[in-house]
C-alpha positions as CSV (number, residue, x, y, z in Angstrom):
1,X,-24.8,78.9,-38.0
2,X,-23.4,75.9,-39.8
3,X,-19.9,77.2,-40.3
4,X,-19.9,78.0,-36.9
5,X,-20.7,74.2,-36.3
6,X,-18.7,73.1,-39.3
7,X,-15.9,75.2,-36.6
8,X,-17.0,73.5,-33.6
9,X,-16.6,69.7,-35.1
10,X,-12.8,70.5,-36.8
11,X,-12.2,71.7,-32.8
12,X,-13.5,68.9,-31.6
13,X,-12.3,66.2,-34.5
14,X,-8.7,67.8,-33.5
15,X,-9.3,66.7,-30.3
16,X,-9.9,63.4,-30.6
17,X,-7.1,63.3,-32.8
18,X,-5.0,64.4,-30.0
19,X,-6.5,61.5,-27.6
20,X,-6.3,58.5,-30.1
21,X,-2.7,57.8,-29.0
22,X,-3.4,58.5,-25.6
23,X,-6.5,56.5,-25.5
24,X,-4.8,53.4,-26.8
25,X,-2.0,53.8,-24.5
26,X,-4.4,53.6,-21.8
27,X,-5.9,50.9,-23.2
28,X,-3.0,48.3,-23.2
29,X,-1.8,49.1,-19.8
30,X,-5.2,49.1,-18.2
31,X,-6.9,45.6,-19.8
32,X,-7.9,44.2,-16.5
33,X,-11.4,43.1,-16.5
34,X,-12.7,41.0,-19.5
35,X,-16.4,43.2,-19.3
36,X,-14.4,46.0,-20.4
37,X,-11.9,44.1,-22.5
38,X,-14.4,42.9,-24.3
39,X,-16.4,46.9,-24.9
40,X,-13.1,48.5,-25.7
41,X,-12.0,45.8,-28.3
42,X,-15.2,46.3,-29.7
43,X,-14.5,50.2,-29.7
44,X,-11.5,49.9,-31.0
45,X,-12.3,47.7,-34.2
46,X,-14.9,50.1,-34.6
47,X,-12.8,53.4,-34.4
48,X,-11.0,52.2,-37.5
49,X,-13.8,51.6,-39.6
50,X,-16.7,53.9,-39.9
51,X,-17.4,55.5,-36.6
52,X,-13.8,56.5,-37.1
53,X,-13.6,59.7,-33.8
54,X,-16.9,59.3,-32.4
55,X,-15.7,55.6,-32.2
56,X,-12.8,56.6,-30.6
57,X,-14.6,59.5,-28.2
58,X,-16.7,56.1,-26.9
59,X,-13.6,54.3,-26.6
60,X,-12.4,57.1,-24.2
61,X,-15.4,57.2,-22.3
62,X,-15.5,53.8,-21.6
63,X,-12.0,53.1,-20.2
64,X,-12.3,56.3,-17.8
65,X,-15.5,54.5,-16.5
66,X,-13.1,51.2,-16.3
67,X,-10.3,53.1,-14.5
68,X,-13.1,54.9,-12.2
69,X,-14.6,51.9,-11.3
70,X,-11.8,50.1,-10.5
71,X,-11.7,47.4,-13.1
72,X,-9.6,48.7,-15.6
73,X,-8.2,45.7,-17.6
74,X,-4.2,44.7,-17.6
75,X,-2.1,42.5,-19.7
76,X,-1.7,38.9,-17.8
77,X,1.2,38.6,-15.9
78,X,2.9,35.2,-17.1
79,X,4.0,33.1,-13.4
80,X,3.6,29.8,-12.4
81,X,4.1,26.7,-13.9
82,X,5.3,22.8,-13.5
83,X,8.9,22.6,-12.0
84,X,10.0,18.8,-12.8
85,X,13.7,19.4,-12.5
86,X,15.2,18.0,-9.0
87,X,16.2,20.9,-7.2
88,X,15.5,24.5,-8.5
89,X,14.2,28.0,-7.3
90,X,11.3,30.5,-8.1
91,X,10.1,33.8,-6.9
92,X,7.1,35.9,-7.4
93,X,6.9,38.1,-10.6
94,X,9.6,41.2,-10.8
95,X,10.8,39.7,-7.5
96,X,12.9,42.2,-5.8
97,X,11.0,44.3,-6.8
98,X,7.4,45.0,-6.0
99,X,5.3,42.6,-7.4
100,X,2.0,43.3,-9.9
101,X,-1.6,44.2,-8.6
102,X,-4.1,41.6,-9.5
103,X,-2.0,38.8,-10.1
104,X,-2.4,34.7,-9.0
105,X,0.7,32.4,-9.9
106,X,0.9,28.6,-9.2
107,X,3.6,26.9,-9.0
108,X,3.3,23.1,-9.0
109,X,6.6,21.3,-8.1
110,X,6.7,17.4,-9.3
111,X,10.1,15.6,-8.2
112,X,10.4,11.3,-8.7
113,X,7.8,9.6,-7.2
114,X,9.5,8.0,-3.7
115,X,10.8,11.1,-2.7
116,X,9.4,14.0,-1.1
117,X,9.8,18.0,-2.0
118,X,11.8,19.9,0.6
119,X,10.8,23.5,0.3
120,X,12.5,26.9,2.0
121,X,11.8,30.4,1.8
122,X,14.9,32.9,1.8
123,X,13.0,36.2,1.4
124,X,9.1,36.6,2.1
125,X,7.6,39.7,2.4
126,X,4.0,40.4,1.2
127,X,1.2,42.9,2.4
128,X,-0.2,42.2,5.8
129,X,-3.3,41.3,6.8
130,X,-4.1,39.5,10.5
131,X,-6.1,36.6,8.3
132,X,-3.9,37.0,5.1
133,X,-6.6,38.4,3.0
134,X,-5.3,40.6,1.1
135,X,-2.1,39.8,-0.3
136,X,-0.9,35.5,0.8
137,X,0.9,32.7,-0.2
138,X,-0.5,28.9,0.5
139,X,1.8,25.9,0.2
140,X,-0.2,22.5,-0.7
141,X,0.7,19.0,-0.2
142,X,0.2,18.0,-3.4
143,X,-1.8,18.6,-7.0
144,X,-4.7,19.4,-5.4
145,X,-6.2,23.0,-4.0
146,X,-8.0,20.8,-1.4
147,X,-8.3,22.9,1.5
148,X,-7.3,19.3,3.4
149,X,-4.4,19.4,1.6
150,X,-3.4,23.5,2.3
151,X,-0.1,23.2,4.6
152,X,-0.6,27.0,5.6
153,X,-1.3,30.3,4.2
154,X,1.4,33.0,4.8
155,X,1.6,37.1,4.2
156,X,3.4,39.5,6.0
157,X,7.4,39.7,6.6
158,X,7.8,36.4,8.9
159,X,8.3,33.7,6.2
160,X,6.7,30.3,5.7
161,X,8.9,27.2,8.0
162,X,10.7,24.7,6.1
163,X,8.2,22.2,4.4
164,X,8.1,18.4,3.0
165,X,5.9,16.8,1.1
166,X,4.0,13.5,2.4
167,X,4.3,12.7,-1.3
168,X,6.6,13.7,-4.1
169,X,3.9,16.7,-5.2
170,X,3.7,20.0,-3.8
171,X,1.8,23.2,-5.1
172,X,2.3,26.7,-4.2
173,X,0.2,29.6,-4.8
174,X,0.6,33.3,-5.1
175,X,-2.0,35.8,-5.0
176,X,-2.1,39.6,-4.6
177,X,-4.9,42.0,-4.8
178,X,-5.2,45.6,-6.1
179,X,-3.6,47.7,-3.7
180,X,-0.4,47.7,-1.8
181,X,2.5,45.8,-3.6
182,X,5.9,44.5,-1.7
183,X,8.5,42.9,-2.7
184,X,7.3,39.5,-2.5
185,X,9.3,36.0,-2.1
186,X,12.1,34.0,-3.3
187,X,11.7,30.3,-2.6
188,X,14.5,26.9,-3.6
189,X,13.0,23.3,-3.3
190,X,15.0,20.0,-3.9
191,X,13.7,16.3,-3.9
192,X,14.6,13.8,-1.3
193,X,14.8,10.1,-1.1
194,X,14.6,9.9,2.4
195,X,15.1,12.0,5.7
196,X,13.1,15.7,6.3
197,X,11.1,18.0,7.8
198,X,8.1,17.3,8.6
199,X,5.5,18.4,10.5
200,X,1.8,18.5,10.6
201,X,-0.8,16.0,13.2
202,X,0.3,12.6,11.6
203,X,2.5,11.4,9.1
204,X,4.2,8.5,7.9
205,X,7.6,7.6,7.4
206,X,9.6,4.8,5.8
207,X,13.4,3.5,4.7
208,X,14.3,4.0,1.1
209,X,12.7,1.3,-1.7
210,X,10.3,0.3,1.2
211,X,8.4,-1.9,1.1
212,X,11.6,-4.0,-1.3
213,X,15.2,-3.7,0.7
214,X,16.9,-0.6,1.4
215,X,20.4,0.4,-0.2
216,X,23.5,-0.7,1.5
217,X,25.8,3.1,3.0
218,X,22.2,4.7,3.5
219,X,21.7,7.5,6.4
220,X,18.3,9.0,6.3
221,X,17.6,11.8,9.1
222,X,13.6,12.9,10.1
223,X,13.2,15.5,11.8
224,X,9.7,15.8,12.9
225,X,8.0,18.8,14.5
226,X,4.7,18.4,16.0
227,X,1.8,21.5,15.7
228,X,0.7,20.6,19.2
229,X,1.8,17.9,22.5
230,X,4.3,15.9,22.1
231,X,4.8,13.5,19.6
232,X,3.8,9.3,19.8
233,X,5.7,7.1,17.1
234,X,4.2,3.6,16.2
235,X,6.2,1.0,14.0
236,X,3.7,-0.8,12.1
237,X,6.9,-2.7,9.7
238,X,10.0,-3.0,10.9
239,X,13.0,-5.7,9.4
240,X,16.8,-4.0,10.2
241,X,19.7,-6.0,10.0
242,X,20.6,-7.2,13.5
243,X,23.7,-7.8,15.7
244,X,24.6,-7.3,19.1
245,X,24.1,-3.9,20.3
246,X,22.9,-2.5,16.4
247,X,26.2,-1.5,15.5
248,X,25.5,-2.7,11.7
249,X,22.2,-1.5,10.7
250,X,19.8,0.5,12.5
251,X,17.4,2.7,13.6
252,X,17.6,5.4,16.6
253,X,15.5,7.8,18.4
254,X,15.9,11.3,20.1
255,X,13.8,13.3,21.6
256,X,13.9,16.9,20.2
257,X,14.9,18.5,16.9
258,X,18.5,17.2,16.2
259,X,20.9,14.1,17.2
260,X,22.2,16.0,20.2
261,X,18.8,15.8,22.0
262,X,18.3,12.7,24.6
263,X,18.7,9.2,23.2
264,X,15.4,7.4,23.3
265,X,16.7,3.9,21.9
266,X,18.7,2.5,19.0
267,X,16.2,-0.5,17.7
268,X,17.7,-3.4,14.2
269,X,16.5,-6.8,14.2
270,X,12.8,-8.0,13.0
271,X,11.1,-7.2,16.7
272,X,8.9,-3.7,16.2
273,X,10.6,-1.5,18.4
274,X,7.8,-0.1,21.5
275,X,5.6,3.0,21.2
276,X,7.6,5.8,21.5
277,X,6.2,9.5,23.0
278,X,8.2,12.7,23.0
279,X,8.3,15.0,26.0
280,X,8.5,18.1,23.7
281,X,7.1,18.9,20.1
282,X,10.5,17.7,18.5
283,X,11.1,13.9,17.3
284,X,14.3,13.1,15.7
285,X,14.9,9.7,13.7
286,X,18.3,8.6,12.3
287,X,18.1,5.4,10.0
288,X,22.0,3.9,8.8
289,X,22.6,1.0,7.2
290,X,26.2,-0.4,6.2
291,X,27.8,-1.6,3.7
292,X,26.4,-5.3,3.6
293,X,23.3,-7.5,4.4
294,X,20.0,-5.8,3.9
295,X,16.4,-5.7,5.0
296,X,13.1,-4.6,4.1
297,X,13.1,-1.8,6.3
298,X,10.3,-0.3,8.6
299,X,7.0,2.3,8.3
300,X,6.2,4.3,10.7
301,X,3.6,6.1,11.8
302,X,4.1,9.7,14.1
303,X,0.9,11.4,15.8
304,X,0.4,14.6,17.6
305,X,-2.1,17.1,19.1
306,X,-5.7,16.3,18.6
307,X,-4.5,13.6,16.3
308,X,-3.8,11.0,19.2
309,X,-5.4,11.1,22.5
310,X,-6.2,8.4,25.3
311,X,-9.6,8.5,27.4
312,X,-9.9,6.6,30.5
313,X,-12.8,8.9,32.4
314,X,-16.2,6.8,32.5
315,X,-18.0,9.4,29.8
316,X,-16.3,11.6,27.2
317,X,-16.6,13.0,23.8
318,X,-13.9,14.1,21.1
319,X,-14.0,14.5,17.4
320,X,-11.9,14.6,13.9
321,X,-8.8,17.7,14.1
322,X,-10.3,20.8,12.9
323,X,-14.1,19.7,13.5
324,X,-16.5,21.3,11.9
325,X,-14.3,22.8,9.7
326,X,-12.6,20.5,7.1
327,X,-10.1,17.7,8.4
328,X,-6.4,17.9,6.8
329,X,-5.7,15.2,4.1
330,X,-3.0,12.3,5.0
331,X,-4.2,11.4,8.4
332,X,-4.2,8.1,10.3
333,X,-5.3,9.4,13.9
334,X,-6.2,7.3,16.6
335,X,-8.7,7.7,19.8
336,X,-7.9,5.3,22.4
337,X,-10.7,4.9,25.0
338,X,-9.5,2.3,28.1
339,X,-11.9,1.9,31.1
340,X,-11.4,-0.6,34.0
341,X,-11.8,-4.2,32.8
342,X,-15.6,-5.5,33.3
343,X,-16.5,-2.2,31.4
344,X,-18.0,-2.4,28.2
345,X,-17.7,0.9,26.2
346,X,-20.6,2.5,23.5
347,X,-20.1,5.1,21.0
348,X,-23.4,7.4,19.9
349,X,-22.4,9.2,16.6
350,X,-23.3,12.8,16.8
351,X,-22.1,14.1,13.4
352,X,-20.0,12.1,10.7
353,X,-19.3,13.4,7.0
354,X,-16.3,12.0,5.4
355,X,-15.0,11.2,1.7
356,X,-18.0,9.4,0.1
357,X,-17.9,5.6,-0.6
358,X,-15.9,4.7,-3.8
359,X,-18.5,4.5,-7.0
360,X,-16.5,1.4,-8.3
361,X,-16.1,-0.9,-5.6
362,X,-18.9,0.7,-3.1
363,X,-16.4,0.6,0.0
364,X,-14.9,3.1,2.2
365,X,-11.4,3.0,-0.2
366,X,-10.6,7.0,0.0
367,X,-11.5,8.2,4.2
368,X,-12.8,6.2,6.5
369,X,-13.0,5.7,10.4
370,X,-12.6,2.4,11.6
371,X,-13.1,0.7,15.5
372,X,-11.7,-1.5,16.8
373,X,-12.4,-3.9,19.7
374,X,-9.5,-3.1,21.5
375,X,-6.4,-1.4,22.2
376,X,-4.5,-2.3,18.7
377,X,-5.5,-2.2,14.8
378,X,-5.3,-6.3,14.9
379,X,-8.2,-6.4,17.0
380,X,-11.8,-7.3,16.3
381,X,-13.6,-4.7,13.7
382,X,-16.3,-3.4,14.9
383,X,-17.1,-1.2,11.9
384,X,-15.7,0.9,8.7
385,X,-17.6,4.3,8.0
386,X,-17.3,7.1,5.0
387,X,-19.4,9.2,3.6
388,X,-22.7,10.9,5.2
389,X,-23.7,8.1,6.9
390,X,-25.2,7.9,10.3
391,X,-24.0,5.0,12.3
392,X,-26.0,3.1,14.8
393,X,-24.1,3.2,18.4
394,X,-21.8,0.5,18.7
395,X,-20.9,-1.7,21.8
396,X,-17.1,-2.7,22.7
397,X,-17.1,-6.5,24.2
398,X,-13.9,-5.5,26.0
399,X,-12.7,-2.5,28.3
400,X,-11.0,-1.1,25.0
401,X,-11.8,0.5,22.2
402,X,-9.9,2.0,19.3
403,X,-11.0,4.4,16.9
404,X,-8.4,5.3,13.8
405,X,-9.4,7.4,10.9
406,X,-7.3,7.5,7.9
407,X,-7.5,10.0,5.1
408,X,-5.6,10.1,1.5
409,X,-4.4,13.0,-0.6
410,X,-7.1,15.1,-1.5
411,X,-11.3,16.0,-0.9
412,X,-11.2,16.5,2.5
413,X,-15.2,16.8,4.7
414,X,-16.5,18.0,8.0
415,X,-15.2,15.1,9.7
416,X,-17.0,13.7,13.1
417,X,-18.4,14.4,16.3
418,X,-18.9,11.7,18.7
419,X,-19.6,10.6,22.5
420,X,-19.1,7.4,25.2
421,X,-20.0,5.9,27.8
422,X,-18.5,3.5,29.6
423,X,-21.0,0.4,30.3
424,X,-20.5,-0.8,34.0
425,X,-20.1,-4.6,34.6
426,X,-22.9,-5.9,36.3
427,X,-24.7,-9.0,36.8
428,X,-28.4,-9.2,36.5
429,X,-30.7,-12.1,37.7
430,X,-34.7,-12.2,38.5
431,X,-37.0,-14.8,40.4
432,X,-40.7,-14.7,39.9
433,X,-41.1,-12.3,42.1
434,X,-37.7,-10.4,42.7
435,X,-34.8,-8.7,41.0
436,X,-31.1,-9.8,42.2
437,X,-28.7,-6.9,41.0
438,X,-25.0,-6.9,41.8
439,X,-21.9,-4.5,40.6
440,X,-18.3,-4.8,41.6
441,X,-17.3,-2.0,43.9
442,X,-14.2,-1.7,42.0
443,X,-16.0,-0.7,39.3
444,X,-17.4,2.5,41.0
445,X,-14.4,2.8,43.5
446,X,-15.1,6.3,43.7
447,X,-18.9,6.1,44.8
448,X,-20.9,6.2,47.6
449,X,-23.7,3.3,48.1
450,X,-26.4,6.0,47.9
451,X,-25.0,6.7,44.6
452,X,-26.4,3.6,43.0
453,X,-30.7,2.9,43.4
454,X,-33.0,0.9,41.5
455,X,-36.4,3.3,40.4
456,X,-36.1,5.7,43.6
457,X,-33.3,7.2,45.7
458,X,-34.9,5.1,49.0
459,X,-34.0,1.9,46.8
460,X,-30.3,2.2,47.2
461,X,-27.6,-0.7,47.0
462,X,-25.9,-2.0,50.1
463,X,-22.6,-3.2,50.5
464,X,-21.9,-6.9,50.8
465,X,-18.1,-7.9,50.6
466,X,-16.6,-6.7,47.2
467,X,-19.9,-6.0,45.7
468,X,-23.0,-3.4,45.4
469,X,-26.3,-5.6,45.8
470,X,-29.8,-4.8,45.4
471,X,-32.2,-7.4,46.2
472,X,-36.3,-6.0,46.2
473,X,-39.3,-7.7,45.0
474,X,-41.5,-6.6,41.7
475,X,-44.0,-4.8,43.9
476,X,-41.4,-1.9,45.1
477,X,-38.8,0.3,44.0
478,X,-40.7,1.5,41.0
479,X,-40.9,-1.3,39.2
480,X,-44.3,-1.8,36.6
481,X,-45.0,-4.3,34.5
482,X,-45.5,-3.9,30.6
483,X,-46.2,-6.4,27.6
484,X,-43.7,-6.1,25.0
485,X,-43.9,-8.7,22.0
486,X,-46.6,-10.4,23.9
487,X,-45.1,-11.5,26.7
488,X,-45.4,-9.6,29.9
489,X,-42.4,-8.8,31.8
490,X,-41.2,-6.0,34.9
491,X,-39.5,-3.5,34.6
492,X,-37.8,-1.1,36.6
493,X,-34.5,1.8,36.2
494,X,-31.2,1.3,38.0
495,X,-29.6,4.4,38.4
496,X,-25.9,5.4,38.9
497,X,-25.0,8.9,39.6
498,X,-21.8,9.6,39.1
499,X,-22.3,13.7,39.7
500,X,-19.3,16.0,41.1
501,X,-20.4,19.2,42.4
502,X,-22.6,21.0,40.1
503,X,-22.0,18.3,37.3
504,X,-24.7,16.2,37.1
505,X,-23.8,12.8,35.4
506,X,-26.9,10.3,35.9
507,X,-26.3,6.8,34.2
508,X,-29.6,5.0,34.0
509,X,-30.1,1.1,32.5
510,X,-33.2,-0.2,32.1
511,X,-33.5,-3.4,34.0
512,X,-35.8,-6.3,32.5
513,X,-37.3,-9.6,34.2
514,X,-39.3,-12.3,32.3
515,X,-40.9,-13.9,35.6
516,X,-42.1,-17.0,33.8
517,X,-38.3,-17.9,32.1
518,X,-36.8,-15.9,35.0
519,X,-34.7,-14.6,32.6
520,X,-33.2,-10.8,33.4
521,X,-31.5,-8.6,31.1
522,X,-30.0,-4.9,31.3
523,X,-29.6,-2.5,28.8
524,X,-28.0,0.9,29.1
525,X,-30.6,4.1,28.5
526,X,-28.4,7.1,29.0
527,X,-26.1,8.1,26.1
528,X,-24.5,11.0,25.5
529,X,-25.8,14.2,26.9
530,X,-29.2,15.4,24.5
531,X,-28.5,19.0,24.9
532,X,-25.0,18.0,23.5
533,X,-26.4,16.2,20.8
534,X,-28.9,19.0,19.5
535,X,-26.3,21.3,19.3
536,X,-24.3,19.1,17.2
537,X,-27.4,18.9,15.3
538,X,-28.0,22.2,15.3
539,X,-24.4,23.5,14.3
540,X,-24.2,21.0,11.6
541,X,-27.5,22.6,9.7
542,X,-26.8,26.0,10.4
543,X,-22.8,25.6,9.1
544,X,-24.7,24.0,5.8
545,X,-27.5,26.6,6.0
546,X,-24.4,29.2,6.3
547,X,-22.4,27.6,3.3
548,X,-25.3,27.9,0.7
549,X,-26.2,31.7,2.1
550,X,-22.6,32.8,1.4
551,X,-22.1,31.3,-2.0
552,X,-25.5,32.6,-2.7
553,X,-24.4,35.9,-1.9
554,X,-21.5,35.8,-3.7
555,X,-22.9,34.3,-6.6
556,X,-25.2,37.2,-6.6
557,X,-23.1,39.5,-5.9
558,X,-20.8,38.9,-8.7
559,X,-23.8,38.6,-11.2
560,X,-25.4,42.0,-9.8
561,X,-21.8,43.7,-10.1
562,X,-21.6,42.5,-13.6
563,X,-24.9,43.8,-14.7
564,X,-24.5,47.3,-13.0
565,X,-21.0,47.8,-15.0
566,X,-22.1,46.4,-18.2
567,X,-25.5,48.9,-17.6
568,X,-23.3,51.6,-17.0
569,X,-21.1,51.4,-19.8
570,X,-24.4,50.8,-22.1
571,X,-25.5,53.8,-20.5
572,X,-22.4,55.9,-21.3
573,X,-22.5,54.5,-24.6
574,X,-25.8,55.2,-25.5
575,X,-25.4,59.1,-24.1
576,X,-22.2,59.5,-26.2
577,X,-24.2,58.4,-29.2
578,X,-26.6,61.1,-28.6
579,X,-24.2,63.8,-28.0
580,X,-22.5,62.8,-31.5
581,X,-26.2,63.2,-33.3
582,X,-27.0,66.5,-31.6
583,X,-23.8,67.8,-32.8
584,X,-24.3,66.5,-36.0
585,X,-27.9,68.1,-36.5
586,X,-26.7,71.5,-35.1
């Protein structure tokens, strides 16, 4: 009986002979995960020491659970890296030919600062998934994997457009999963001083050296594509040489992608050329200077899409680009709201999360959201906002208001949600026993005199020359009288209704009367719609509700993965450790 064992372990000692090679092998083209790394190294030390082929048995045991499971361990693909020269090219690992399972490569390109990275793609083709899930390239516009910075993500055979930096960093990243391999990308990039192509839903643009003077025998050509409308250019700086019809120095306009598209203007001198709005999604600028006399140059601004809109409806509502999901980095959008004059315009804050506040200086230095009481960033401000705040409404004093909100390079939020209502002019006086109410019927040109009432529909405004008037005494029309700060005073609701069809749109203002002073005040009660806001609220705490149950998950997931393997490979260890005692006791 022991011979015949002695027999069985020479067969089987013969057979792990013949599986050491094979088993290491294995082992350095499967390294993947570092669980398993970490038990095979541990094996292997061991098998050349005293476990000797039992070590080596476990050793095979465990990498066929690795390769089962799915997480066999491979050797590190080297990709990636800081490309500083330039102009230059890259590619994804083994490009042509397919590239490796498992592998993520980042590539971050760094050119001199004043100039921005121009980046093409001459052969793209990576597995395809209708969200790029698998298998995807994303192009960043700049350092940071902010997802306000990502420019796009890509997969598939159609490859990425032309890009250019708003800055003179860009990052690209490769990343490919465990099955299905193509052939992958091939991509050149080159810095440059001025000129481009850009596109995005704002941007900025500006002459070479700007803000100091721009080199004499300069052309500089921006060709701008927008992601949605047409395009609206703003000069905030501009100082060209001049001369009669700019033949020196100058800048000129066309609307669409190239210089063959319609001339909009050819602007030099110190005066800012006008506001300037494409009919298509194409822009293209063409700055020249000569060879003498110079100027500072100009800055630009270009807007598109959700970036740039104009509201002149009574009541309205809009919010940040992408809202709720997280606004793009390297904004300056503007909201321009313009009601008839005699309006007044408020803005109730539904939802606001931006960049928080600077820890140094305590201000809104990184995003912000600024209005404006006007039509133009050199009006009044009304107010600067960042962070999780949540504003007060705020009241224009004119028929205009401008909202603008300006984001840097990287940490992109939520963004906001907000509503308005236009404030209709109105002029309020009060006797000691009446209430004189009177609105321009320019104002509500579209109305009917039934359409504006004080407390009840019977109440309802007659038409005297160019006005709506309402003239009733305390003791009708709904009016009560309360005490408020001890001192007793009517009051009563004037209602306008501006409903259309099935669309009910009630504005109410809440009219005051101190008899005694006969002083008379009105104060708007109806703000945005609160159905609207409670879904806003609503949708804001189940997004944050959502975010926390789906790193949770993941977090869990991962660990419970983890633990499972490592149990399992414990397991098989432990089972191989009996199976080498029972054979040594038999």
């Amino acid at each position: 009986m022991v011979r015949s064992c002695e027999r069985w372990a020479d067969l089987l000692d013969h057979v792990f002979d013949s599986f050491t090679v094979a088993v290491r092998l294995w082992y350095l083209l499967l390294a993947r995960s570092n669980v398993c790394l970490t038990a095979l190294e541990g094996c292997s030390g061991a098998g050349d020491s005293r476990m000797g082929h039992r070590a080596t048995s476990l050793m095979l045991v465990l990498t066929l659970l690795c390769v089962v499971l799915g997480v066999a361990p491979s050797e590190g693909i080297k990709c990636g890296g800081v490309l500083s020269a330039p102009s230059g090219n890259f590619s994804s690992p083994n490009f042509p030919g397919p590239y490796p399972y498992e592998t993520e490569c980042t590539w971050l390109i760094v050119v001199a600062e004043g100039s921005s990275v121009l980046l093409s793609f001459s052969h793209f083709e990576l597995e395809y998934h209708a969200a790029c899930a698998y298998d995807y390239l994303q192009v960043y516009n700049g350092a940071s994997r902010d997802l306000g910075n990502l420019l796009g993500t890509f997969c598939g055979r159609s490859a990425p457009p032309p890009f250019a930096s708003a800055w003179h960093v860009m990052a690209v990243v490769f990343r490919s999963d465990r099955h299905v391999a193509k052939r992958g990308f091939a991509a050149t990039y080159h810095k440059d001083a001025c000129g481009g192509q850009l596109m995005g839903l704002s941007g900025e643009i500006t002459s070479p050296r700007y803000p100091e003077s721009y080199p004499n025998d300069a052309e500089c050509r921006w060709s701008i594509r927008a992601t949605d409308g047409p395009l609206t250019l703003i000069f905030a700086d501009f100082q060209v040489e001049g001369g009669q019809g700019c033949g020196f120095d100058y800048v000129a306009l066309f609307d669409g992608p190239t210089a063959a598209a319609p001339h909009l203007g050819r602007y030099c001198g110190s005066s800012h050329p006008p506001r300037i709005i494409s009919s298509t999604r194409h822009l293209f600028i063409l700055f020249k200077s000569d060879f003498n006399i110079v100027g500072r140059g100009f800055k630009a601004h270009f807007y598109s899409g959700e970036c740039q809109e104009v509201y002149t409806t009574i009541k309205g509502n809009f919010s940040s680009p992408q809202y709720p999901n997280f606004y793009p980095n390297n904004l300056q959008c503007q909201w321009s709201i313009q009601l008839p004059p005699g309006y007044r315009i408020k803005v109730f804050f539904l939802d606001l999360e931006l960049e928080a506040r600077s820890s140094l200086t305590g201000g809104c230095d990184y995003d912000r959201l600024d209005a404006f009481d006007g039509g133009a960033e050199n009006a009044s401000l009304l107010g600067t906002w960042c962070g999780r705040e949540s504003p007060v409404p705020v009241t224009s004093r004119s028929h205009q208001l401008l909202l603008v909100l300006h984001t840097d390079r990287s940490t992109a939020k939520r963004g906001f949600s907000l509503a308005y209502v236009g404030v209709v002019p109105m002029n309020i006086s009060c006797t000691r026993t009446d209430f004189h109410i009177q609105i321009p019927v320019q104002a509500l040109a579209q109305l009917q005199r039934n359409n504006v009432y004080l407390g009840m529909p019977s109440c309802v405004a007659q038409v005297v020359g160019l006005h709506f008037r309402i003239h009733t005494r305390f003791d009708t029309c709904g009016t009560e009288s309360q005490r408020r700060n001890n001192t007793s005073i009517i009051v009563s609701t004037l209602y306008i209704d501006f409903s259309t069809g099935d669309q009910e749109d009630i504005h109410r203002y809440e009219v005051q009367c101190e008899p005694k002073r006969k002083e008379a005040s009105v104060s708007l009660l109806a703000g945005p719609d609160p159905h609207r806001l409670s879904q806003a609220e609503n949708m804001v705490d189940v997004q944050q509700r959502g975010a926390g149950a789906i790193d949770a998950h993941e977090t869990k997931s991962q660990d419970t993965s983890d633990i499972v393997f490592i149990s399992i490979c414990i397991l098989a260890g432990l089972l191989m450790v009996i199976a080498v005692v029972g054979l040594v006791l038999l």
